[in-house]
C-alpha positions in Angstrom: 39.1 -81.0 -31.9 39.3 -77.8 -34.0 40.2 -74.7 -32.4 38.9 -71.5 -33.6 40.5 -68.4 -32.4 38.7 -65.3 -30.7 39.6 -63.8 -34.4 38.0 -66.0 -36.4 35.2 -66.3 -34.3 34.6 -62.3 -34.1 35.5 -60.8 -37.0 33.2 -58.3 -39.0 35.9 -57.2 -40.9 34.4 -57.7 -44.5 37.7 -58.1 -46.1 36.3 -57.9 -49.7 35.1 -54.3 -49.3 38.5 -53.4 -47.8 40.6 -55.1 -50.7 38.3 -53.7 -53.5 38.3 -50.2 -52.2 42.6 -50.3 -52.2 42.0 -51.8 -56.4 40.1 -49.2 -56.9 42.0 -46.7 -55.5 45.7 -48.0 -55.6 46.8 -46.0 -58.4 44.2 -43.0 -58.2 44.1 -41.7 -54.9 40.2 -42.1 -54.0 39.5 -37.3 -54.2 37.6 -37.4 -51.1 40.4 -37.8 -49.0 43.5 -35.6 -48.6 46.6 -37.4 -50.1 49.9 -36.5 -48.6 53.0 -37.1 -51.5 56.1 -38.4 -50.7 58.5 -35.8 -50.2 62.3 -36.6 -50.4 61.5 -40.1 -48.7 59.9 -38.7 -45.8 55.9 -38.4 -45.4 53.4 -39.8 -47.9 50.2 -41.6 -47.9 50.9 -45.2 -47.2 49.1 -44.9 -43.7 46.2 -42.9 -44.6 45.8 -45.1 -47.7 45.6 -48.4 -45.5 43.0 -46.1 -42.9 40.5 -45.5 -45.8 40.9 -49.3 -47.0 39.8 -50.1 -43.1 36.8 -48.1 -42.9 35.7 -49.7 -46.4 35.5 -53.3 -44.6 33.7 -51.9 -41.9 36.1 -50.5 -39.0 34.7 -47.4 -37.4 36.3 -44.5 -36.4 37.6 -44.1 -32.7 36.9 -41.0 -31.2 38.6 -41.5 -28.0 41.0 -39.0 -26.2 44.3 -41.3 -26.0 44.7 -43.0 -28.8 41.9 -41.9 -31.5 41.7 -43.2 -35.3 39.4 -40.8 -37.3 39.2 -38.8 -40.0 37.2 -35.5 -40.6 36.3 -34.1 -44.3 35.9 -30.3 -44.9 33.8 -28.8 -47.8 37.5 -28.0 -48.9 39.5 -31.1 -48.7 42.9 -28.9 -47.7 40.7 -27.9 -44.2 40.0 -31.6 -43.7 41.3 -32.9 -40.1 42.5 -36.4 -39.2 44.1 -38.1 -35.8 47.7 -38.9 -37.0 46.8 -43.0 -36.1 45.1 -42.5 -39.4 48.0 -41.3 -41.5 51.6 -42.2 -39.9 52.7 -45.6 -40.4 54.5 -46.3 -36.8 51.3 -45.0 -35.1 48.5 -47.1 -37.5 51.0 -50.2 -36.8 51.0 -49.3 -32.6 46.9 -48.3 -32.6 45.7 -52.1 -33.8 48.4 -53.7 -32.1 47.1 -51.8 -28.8 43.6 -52.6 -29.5 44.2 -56.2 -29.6 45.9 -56.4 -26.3 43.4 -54.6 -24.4 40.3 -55.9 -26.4 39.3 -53.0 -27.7 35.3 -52.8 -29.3 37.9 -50.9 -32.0 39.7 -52.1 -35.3 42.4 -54.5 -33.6 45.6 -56.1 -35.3 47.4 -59.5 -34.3 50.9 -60.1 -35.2 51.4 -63.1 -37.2 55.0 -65.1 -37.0 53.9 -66.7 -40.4 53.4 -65.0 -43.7 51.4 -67.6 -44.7 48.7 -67.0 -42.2 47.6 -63.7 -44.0 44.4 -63.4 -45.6 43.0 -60.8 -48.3 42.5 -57.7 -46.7 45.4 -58.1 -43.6 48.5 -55.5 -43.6 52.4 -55.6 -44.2 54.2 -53.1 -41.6 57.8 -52.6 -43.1 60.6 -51.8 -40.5 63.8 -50.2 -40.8 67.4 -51.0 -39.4 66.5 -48.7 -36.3 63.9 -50.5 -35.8 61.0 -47.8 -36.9 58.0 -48.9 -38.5 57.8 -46.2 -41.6 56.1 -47.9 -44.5 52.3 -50.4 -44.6 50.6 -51.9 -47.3 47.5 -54.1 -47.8 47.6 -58.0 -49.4 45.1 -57.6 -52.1 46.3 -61.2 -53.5 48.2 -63.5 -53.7 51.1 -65.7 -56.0 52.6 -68.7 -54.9 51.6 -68.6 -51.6 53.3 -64.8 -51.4 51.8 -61.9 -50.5 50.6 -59.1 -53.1 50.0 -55.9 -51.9 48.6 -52.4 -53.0 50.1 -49.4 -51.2 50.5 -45.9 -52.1 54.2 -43.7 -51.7 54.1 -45.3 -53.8 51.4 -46.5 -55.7 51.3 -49.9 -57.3 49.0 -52.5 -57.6 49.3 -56.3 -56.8 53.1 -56.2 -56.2 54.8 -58.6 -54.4 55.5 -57.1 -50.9 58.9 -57.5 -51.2 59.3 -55.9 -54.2 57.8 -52.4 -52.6 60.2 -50.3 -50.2 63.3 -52.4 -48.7 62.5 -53.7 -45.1 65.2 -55.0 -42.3 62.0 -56.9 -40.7 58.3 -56.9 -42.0 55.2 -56.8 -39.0 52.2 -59.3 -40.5 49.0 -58.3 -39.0 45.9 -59.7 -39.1 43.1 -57.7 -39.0 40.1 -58.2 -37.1 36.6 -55.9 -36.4 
């Protein structure tokens, strides 16, 4: 008998709205969002990148008081105001994680052992030495059974994911609405 998992049975996440909004913006920050540059390998807009490519397959913002996911445009884009689950790597990475352990009606994220279990539309977490999450992408393809990812900090398009910021461990996660 075939099993088919909570996440495959549940999932509104429409992946091809997700992975055509990061082609479309991969290279060309989307101007309706704030972009944060990568400054002397610290910040940038990896985070809040992946966030926008989310809420184009369909997640919805999460308002709550603990651990919120949201973002909040201004008439002038430097007064927008975001939750930092949105925009920090380590803290996007922890919020779906979360939200799959306690079932949350929110965006959720399942760690896969197996590369090969990603789908279009799923995230690559990158981890340091120290063990802190500080990069994410999004597979927008794939090439011999490897991953392709878009990602911004920087920007590129269809790269493989090992080719993009160097990683002690990588966090697959599978993406579920």
């Amino acid at each position: 008998m075939y099993y088919i998992s909570r996440f495959q049975r549940q999932n509104k996440y429409v992946r091809s709205s997700a992975v055509n909004y990061a082609l479309t913006y991969g290279l060309k920050p989307n101007p309706n969002y704030r972009y944060f540059p990568l400054i002397n390998d610290t910040s940038g807009d990896c985070a809040n990148f992946l966030s926008q490519s989310l809420l184009a397959g369909g997640a919805q913002m999460d308002f709550n008081d603990t651990q919120p996911w949201w973002y909040r445009h201004a008439a002038n884009r430097l007064q927008d105001v975001w939750a930092l689950n949105w925009t920090i790597a380590h803290m996007l990475y922890n919020y779906l994680i979360t939200n799959e352990q306690k079932n949350s009606a929110y965006t959720k994220g399942q760690e896969l052992t197996n590369k090969r279990d990603l789908e279009l539309g799923d995230l690559i977490f990158f981890e340091d030495e120290s063990g802190h999450i500080f990069h994410s992408a999004i597979v927008t393809g794939f090439s011999l059974g490897e991953p392709l990812i878009t990602q911004h900090s920087f920007e590129a398009v269809n790269i493989p994911y090992r080719r993009s910021w160097p990683a002690f461990k990588y966090h697959y996660v599978k993406i579920v609405i």
